[in-house]
C-alpha positions in Angstrom: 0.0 0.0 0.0 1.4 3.6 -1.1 -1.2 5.7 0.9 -4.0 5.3 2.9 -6.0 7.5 5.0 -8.9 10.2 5.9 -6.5 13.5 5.7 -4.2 15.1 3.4 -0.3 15.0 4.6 -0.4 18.3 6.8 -3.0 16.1 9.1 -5.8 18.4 7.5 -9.3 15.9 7.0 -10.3 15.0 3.5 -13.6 16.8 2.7 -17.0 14.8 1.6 -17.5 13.1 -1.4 -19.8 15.2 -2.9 -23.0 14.1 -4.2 -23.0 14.9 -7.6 -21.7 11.6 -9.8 -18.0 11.0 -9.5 -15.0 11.8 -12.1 -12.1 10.1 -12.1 -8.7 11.5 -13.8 -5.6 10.5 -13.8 -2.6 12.6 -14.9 0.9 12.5 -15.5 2.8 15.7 -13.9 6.6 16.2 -14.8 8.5 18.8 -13.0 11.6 20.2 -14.6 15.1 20.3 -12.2 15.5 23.5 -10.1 12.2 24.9 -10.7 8.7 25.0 -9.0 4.8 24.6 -9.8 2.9 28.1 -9.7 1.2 27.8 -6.6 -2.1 26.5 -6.8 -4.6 24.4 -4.6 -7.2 21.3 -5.7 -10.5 22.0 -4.8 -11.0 17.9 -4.9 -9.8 14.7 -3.4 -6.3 14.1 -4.8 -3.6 11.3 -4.2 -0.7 11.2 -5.8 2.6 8.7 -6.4 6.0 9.7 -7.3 7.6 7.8 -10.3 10.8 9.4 -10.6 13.0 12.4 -9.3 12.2 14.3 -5.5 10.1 16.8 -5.0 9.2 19.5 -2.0 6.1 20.2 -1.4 5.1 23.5 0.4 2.2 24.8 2.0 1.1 28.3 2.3 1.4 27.5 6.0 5.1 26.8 5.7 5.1 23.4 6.3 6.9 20.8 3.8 7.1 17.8 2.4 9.9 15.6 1.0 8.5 13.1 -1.2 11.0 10.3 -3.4 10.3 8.2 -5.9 8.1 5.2 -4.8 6.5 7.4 -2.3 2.5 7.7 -2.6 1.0 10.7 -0.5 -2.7 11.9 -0.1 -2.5 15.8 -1.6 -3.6 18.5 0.3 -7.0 19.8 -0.8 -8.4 23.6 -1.0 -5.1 24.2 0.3 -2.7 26.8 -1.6 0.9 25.3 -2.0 3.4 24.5 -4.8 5.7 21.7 -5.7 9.5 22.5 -5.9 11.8 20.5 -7.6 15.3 21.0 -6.5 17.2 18.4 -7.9 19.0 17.8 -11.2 16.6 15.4 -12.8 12.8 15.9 -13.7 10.3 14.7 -10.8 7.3 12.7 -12.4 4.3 12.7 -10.3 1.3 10.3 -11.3 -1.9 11.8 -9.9 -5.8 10.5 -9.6 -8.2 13.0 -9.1 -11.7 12.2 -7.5 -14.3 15.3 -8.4 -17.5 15.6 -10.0 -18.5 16.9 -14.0 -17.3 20.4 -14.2 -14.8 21.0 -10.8 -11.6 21.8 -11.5 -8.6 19.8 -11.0 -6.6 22.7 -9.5 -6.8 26.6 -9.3 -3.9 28.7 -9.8 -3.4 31.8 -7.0 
């Protein structure tokens, strides 16, 4: 098992489903070495696993997380933050999103 739980990584709890029908998507993110995602949050449930490279990822709180590849976390949701990438090789990210028709998969600040 990667991940497996009822809160994002900062301890925050994962909202309700909600009750409009479900949409799954799954989606390859790549982050190029020594840079960083605009920051952004996911207004839906989000998990992610990390395939290749290492990756920071920062809340607007301050607080951090390292994450390696092999390493499956539970995203942090309506939440701003922003994934850095500090190391020399790209950072591959698989994510599955779990919304509903029309919610967006992330909104940029």
């Amino acid at each position: 098992m990667l991940a497996k739980g009822g809160a994002s990584w900062d301890g925050a709890a994962l909202p309700a489903y909600p009750t409009a029908a479900p949409e799954v998507t799954i989606a390859r993110v790549t982050i190029p070495p020594h840079s960083a995602l605009h920051v952004h949050r996911h207004p839906i449930i989000n998990a992610a696993y990390m395939v290749s490279g290492a990756i920071t990822v920062v809340a607007e709180s301050g607080k951090e997380l390292k994450v390696r590849a092999g390493d499956g976390f539970l995203e942090l949701v309506d939440t701003w933050h922003h994934g850095r990438n500090d190391g020399d090789e790209p950072a591959v990210i698989v994510v599955v999103y779990v919304g509903s028709p029309g919610v967006p998969l992330t909104v940029e600040k």
